[in-house]
C-alpha positions in Angstrom: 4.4 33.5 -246.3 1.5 31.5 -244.2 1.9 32.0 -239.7 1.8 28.6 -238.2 0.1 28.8 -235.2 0.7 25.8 -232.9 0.8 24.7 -229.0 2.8 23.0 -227.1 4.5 19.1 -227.9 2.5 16.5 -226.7 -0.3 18.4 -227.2 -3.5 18.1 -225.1 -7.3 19.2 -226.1 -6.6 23.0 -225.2 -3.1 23.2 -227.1 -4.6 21.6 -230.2 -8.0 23.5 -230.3 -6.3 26.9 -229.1 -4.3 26.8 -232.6 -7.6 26.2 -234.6 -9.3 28.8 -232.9 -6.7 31.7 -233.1 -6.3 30.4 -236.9 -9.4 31.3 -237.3 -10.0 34.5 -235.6 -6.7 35.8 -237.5 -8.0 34.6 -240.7 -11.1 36.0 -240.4 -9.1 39.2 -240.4 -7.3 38.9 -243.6 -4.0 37.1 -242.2 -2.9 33.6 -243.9 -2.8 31.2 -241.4 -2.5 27.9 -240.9 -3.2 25.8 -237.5 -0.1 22.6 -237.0 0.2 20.4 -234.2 4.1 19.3 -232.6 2.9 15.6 -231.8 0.0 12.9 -232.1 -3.5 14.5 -231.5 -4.6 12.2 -228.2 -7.9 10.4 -228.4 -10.0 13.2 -226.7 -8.7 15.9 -229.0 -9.7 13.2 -231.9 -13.4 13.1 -230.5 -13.4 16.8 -229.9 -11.9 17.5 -233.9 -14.3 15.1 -235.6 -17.5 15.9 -233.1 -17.2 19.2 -234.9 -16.0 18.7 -238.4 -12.7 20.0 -238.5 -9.8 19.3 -240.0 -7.0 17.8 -238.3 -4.4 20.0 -238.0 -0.9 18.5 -239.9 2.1 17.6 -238.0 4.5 20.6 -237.8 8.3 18.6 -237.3 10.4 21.6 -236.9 10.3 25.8 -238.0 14.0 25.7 -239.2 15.0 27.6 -242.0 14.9 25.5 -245.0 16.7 26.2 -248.6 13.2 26.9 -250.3 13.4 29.8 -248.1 16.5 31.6 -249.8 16.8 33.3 -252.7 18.2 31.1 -254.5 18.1 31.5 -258.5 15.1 28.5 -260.1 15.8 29.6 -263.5 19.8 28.8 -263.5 20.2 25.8 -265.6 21.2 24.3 -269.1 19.4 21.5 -271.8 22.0 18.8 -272.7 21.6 20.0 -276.0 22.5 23.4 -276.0 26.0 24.0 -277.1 29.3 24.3 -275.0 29.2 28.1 -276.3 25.5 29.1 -275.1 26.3 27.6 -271.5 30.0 29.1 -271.8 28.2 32.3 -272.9 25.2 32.3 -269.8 28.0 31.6 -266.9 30.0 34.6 -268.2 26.5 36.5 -268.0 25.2 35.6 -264.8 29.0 35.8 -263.4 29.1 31.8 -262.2 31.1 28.9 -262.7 29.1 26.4 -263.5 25.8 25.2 -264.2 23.4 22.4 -263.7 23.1 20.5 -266.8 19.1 19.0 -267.8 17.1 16.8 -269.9 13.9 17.2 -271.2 11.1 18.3 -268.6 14.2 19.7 -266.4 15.4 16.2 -265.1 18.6 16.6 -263.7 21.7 14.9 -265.8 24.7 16.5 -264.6 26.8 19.6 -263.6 29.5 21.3 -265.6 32.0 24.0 -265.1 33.7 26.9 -266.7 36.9 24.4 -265.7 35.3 22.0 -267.5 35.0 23.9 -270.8 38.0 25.7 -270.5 39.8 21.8 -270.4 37.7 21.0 -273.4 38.7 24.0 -275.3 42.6 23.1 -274.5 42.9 19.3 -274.3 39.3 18.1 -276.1 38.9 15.9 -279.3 39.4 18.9 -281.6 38.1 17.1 -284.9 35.2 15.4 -283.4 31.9 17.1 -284.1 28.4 15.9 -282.2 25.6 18.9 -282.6 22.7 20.2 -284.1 22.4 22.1 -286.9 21.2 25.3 -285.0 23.9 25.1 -282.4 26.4 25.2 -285.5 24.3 28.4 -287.6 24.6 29.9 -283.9 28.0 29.4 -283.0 29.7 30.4 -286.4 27.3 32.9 -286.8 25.9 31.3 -290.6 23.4 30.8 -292.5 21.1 28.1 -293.6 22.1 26.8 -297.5 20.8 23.0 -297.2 19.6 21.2 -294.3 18.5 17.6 -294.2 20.1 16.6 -290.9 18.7 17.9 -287.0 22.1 16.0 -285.7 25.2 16.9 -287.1 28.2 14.2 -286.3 31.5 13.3 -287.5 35.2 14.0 -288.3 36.0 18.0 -288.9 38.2 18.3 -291.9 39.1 22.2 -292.9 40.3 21.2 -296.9 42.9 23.6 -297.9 45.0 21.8 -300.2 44.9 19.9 -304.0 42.2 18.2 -305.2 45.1 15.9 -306.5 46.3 15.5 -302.7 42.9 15.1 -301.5 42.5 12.2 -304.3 45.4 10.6 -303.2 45.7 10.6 -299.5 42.6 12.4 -297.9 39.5 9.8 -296.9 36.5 12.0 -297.3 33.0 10.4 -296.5 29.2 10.7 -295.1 30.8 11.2 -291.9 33.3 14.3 -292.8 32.7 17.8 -291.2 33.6 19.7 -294.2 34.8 23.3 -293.9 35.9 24.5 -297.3 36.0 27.8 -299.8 34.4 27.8 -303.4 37.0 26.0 -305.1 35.1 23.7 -307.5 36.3 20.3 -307.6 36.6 20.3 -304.1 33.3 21.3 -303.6 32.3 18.5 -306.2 34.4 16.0 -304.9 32.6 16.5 -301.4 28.8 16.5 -302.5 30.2 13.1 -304.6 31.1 11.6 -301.6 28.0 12.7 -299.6 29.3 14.4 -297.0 27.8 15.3 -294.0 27.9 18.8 -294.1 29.5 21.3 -295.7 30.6 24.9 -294.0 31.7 27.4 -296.7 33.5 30.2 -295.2 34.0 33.8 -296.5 30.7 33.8 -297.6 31.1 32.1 -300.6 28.5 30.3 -302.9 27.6 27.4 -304.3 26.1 26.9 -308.6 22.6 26.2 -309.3 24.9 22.8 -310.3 26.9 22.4 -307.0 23.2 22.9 -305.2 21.1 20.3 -307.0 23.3 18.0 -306.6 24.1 18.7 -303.0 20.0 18.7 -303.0 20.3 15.1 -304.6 23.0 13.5 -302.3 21.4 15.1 -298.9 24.6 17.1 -298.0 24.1 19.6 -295.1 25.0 23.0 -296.2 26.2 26.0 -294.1 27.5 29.2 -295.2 29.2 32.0 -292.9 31.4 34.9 -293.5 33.6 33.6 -291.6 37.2 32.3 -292.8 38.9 28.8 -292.6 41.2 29.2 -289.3 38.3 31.0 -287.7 35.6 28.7 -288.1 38.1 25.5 -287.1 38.7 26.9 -284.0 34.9 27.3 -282.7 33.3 25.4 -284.7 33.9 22.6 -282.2 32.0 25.0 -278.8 28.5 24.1 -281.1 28.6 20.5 -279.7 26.3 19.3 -277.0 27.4 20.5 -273.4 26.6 17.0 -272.5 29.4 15.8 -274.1 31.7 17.1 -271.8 29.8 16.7 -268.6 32.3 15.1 -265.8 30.4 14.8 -263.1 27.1 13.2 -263.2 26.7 13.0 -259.5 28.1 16.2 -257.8 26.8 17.6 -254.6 23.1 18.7 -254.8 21.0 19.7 -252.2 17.1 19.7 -251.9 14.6 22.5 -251.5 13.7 20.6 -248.1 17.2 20.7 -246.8 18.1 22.5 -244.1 20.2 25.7 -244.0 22.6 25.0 -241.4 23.3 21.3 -242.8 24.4 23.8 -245.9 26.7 25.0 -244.1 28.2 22.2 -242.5 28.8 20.8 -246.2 29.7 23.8 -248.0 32.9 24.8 -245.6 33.8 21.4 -246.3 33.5 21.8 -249.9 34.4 24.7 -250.5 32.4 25.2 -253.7 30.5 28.1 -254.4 27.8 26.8 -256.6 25.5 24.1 -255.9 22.8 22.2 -258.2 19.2 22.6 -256.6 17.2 19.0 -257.1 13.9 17.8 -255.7 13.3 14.3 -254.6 11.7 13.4 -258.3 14.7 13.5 -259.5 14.1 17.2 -261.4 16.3 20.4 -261.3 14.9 23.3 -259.5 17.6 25.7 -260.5 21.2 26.2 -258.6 21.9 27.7 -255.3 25.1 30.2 -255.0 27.3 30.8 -252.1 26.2 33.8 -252.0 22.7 33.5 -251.8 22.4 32.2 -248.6 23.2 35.8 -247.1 19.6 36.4 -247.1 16.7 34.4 -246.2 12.8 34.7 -244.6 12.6 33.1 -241.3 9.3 30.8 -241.0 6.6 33.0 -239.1 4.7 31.3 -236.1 2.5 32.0 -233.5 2.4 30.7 -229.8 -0.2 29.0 -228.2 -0.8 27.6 -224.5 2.9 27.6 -224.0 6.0 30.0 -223.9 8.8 27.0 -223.5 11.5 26.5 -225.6 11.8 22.9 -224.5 7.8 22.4 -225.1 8.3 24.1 -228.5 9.1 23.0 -232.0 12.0 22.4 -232.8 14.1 25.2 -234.3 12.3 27.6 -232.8 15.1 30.0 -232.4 15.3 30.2 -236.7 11.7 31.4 -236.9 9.9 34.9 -236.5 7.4 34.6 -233.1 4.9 37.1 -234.3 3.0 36.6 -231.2 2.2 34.5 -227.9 -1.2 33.9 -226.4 -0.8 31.6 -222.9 -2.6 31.1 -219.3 0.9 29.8 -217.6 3.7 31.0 -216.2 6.1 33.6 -218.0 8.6 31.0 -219.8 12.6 31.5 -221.7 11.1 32.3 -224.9 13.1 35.2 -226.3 12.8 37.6 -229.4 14.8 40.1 -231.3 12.3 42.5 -231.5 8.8 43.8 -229.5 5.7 41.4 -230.0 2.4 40.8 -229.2 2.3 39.2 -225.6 -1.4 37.9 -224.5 -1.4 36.5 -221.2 -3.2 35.9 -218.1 -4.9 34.2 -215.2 -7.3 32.1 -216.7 -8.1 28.2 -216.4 -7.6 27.5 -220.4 -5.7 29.3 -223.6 -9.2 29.4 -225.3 -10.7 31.5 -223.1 -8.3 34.0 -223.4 -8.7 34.0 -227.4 -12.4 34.2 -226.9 -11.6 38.0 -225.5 -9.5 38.1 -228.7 -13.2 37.7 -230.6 -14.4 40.0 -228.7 -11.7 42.3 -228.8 -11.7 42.2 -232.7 -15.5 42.0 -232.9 -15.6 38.4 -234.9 -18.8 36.5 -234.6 -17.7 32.5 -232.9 -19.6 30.0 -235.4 -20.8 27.1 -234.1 -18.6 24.8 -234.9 -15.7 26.9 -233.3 -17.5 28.0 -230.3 -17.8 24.0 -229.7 -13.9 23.5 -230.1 -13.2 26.6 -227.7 -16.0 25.1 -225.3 -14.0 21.9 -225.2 -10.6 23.3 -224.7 -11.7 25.2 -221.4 -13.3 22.0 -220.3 -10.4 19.7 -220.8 -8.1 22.4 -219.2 -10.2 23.2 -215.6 -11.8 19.2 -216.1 -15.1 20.7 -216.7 -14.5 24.0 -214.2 -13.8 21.9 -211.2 -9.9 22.4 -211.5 -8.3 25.4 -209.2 -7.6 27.3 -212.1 -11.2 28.2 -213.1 -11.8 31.3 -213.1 -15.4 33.1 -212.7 -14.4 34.8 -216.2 -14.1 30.9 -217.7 -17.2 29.7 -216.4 -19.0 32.7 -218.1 -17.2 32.2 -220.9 -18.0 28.4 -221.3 -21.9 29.4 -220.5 -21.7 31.6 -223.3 -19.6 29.4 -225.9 -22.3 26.5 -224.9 -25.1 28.3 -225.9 -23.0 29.1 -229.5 -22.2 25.7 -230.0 -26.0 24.4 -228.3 -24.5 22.0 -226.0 -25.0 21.0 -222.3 -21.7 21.7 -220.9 -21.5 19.4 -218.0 -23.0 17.0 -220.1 -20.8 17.6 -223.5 -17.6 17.8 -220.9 -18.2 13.8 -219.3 -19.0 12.9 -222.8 -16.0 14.3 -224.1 -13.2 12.9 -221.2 -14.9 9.5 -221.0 -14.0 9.6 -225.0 -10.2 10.5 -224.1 -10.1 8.2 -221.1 -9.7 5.0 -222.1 -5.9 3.6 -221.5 -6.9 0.5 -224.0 -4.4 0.0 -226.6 -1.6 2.6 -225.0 1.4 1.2 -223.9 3.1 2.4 -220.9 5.3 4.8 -223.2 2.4 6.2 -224.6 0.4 6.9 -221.0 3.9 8.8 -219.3 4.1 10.8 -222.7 1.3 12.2 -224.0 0.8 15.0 -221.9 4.5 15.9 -220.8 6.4 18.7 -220.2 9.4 19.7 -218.6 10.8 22.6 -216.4 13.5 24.0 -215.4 14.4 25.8 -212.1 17.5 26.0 -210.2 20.2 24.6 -212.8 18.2 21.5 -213.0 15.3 19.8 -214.8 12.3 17.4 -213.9 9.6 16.5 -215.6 5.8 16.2 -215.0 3.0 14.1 -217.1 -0.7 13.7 -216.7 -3.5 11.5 -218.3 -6.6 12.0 -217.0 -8.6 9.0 -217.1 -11.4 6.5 -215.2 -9.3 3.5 -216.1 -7.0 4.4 -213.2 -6.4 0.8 -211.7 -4.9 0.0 -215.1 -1.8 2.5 -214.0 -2.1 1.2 -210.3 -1.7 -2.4 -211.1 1.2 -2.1 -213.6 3.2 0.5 -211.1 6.5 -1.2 -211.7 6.6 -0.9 -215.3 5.6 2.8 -214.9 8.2 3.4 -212.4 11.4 1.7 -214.8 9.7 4.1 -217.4 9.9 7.3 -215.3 13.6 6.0 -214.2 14.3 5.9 -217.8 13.2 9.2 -219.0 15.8 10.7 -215.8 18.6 8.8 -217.4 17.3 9.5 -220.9 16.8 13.5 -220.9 19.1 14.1 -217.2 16.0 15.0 -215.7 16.0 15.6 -211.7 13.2 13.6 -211.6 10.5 12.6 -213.5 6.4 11.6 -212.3 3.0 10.6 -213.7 -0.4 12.2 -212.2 -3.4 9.9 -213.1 -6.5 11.9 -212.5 -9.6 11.0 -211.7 -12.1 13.7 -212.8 -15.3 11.9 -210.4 -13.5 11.8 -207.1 -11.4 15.0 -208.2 -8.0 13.9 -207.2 -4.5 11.8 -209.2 -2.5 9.5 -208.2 1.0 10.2 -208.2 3.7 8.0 -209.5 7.7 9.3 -209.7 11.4 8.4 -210.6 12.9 6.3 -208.1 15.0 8.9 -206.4 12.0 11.1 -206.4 10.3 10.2 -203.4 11.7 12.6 -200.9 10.9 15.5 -202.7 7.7 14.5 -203.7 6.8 13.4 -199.9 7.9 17.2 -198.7 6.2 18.5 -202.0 2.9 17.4 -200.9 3.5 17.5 -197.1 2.8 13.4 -196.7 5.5 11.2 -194.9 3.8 8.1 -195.9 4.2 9.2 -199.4 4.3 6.0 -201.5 4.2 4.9 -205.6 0.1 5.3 -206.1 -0.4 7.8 -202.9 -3.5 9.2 -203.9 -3.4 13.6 -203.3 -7.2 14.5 -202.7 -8.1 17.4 -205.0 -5.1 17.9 -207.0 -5.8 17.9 -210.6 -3.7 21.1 -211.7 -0.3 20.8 -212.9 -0.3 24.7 -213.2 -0.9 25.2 -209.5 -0.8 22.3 -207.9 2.1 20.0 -209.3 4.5 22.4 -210.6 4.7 25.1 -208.3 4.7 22.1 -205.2 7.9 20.3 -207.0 9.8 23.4 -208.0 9.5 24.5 -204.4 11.1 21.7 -203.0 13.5 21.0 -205.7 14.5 25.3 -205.4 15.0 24.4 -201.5 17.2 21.4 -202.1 19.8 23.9 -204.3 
């Protein structure tokens, strides 16, 4: 099964190019890997994907267990035209109760059950016959005498009496099932009267006579060893299983669904069988209650984050192989021991880039250039607090990989992601948001670094009724907005109404206002959410 490897929601340029990266490196060493994102890729992870060539990593919605991870039997299923006795005969096999029913090219028709048959056997039309030849040579164990007719249909008749009463009261035509011994003018009287087909029983044969006739008049022939009462009373399990299918519309599920909406249907249900169909409308086999005992979690990998809430969804169905991160240790838990990779360093990449090492992988180009820009978006090219003297050597040497003038590369590369043109104010307090928690509550912190600050600043009270809404929305503490500005190395700071206390005693300003510009902060690692937990930790 393929490891997603993927960062946090609302993913920025380090997130998104810290799950290409790793991809790689663990690719590189035989692992099958794939790199997803949880949200839109933002304009400056755009310019950083394309500058290099690569591929946009897909959307990744959720890791919860779906039904094409279980067991589940692809092969359990039925044509329309088989007979009631060769679908009878495969549920008693496989020990279930019913099966889905197909056309050709395995569309889905229908779903029948042993109850089904069983009501058939008892209460069906008993003289009503609608098969193929085969299904009747199989059912009543014969052999093939004359056979002009694929489809067999019509009226059952098993002829035991006179010729004279058969003369006299007994209608016998093209559409008469015929089941019959050897006697002759009976036999005569049939193939006269074209017949649809004739079953001899005990094994009894026709006269050169009797055939070229029978050859003459098309009449299907069958013979088996079989007697009279025997071959009346299964003769009629060769017809289609179509013909008794009920329910053309039961209960299916998808390969897509997931396993805990299973659930919640089957204890209502209470069946233990279930057809499998995929959105074209075909039949992938049947799921049993029982197969849902077993299953294969989806496999991921962590990136620049170790936060339920900033995880995919359903992360608690999927195995975490692994967790490489720069922040703080989060809630993530696992059953059993992984790999845990972090550290004190200004961006995720620079910590896979010791992973490289580590595993002695040469950085091509065109990965060196993504790693580059991750650092460079994460410590705004080495000027945040966060740098580290190990990620300026490590964005000297990825530079030289990728040949590119950092400095240079890194204005080129947040000019490209800081334009506000075309984002409404939804899309500037979301896409690059998290939230914590710390004392029992809540709050939650977003950042867009940009040079088209005064766009923010002049449009504060929308902003503000958007941050108020996101408290109501998600019960957040409080919610705020940092707009940095990567040239004069400082953000403007915009919160939730009921915000302003905390963030006047988080900062240490009493003329704290919406817009206060904070001097030098530009980290919401170390300097926006360790200042607010603080205070909000205090206030409990």
């Amino acid at each position: 099964m393929k490891t997603f490897i993927f960062g946090h929601k609302n993913p920025d340029t380090d997130s998104v190019t810290a799950a290409v990266s790793l991809s790689y490196l663990k690719n590189q060493l035989g692992e099958d890997t794939e790199p997803r994102v949880l949200g839109e890729i933002n304009k400056e992870s755009k310019f950083v994907l394309d500058r290099f060539n690569i591929e946009h990593p897909k959307f990744l919605s959720n890791v919860k267990v779906q039904l094409s991870d279980v067991p589940y039997d692809k092969t359990i299923m039925v044509d329309e035209n088989s007979s009631i006795y060769e679908a009878y005969t495969y549920m008693v096999k496989n020990s279930i109760t019913g099966l889905p029913v197909v056309k050709s090219q395995k569309k889905f028709f229908g779903y029948v059950s042993l109850k089904e048959i069983a009501a058939d056997f008892i209460r069906g039309d008993f003289d009503l016959l609608n098969a193929s030849y085969n299904n009747i040579l199989n059912v009543i164990e014969g052999s093939e005498v004359l056979r002009f007719d694929e489809h067999i249909e019509g009226h059952i008749m098993a002829i035991t009496f006179s010729i004279e009463a058969i003369m006299e009261s007994v209608n016998i035509n093209e559409n008469t099932i015929a089941i019959l011994g050897s006697r002759k003018e009976v036999v005569d009287h049939c193939i006269n009267n074209r017949v649809k087909l004739i079953i001899l029983v005990g094994g009894q044969k026709l006269s050169d006579e009797q055939l070229e006739l029978a050859r003459k008049n098309k009449v299907n022939i069958i013979s088996t060893k079989k007697f009279s009462f025997e071959v009346s009373k299964i003769v009629g399990l060769s017809n289609y299983i179509k013909c008794i299918v009920r329910n053309e519309t039961p209960v299916v599920f998808t390969p897509n669904d997931y396993l805990t909406d299973f659930y919640e249907i089957s204890n209502k249900l209470k069946h233990t069988n279930y057809p499998m169909v995929d959105k074209m409308g075909n039949c992938e086999g049947m799921l049993r209650l029982i197969d849902v005992n077993s299953y294969e979690k989806k496999k991921v990998i962590l990136v620049d984050h170790n936060e339920v809430k900033q995880s995919v969804d359903g992360l608690n169905e999927a195995d975490i192989l692994e967790i490489v991160d720069h922040h703080a240790i989060g809630n993530v838990t696992t059953a059993v021991p992984i790999s845990c990779r972090t550290t004190i360093l200004g961006s995720t990449n620079s910590l896979i880039y010791t992973l490289y090492k580590e595993a002695n992988v040469e950085i091509p180009a065109d990965i060196a250039g993504v790693m580059l820009s991750g650092i460079l978006s994460d410590t705004l090219i080495l000027k945040s607090p966060t740098t580290t003297d190990l990620d300026r050597e490590i964005a000297e040497e990825l530079a030289e990989l990728a040949g590119l003038d950092f400095e240079k590369y890194g204005m080129e590369m947040l000019k490209a992601g800081s334009s506000l043109e075309g984002m409404s104010v939804q899309d500037v307090l979301f896409s690059d948001y998290k939230e914590y928690e710390t004392n029992g509550m809540t709050f939650g912190i977003g950042q867009v670094i940009t040079l088209d600050y005064e766009t923010v600043l002049n449009n504060l009270e929308e902003y503000i009724k958007g941050l108020d809404l996101a408290c109501e929305n998600k019960s957040l503490k409080l919610a705020c907005l940092f707009v940095t500005d990567v040239v004069s190395n400082g953000s403007y700071v915009l919160y939730s109404s009921e915000a302003e206390k905390v963030m006047s005693l988080a900062y240490g300003k009493d003329d704290m206002k919406q817009g206060y510009y904070l001097q030098d902060v530009i980290s919401r690692k170390k300097q926006m959410v360790p200042n607010i937990m603080t205070e909000l930790d205090n206030m409990g």
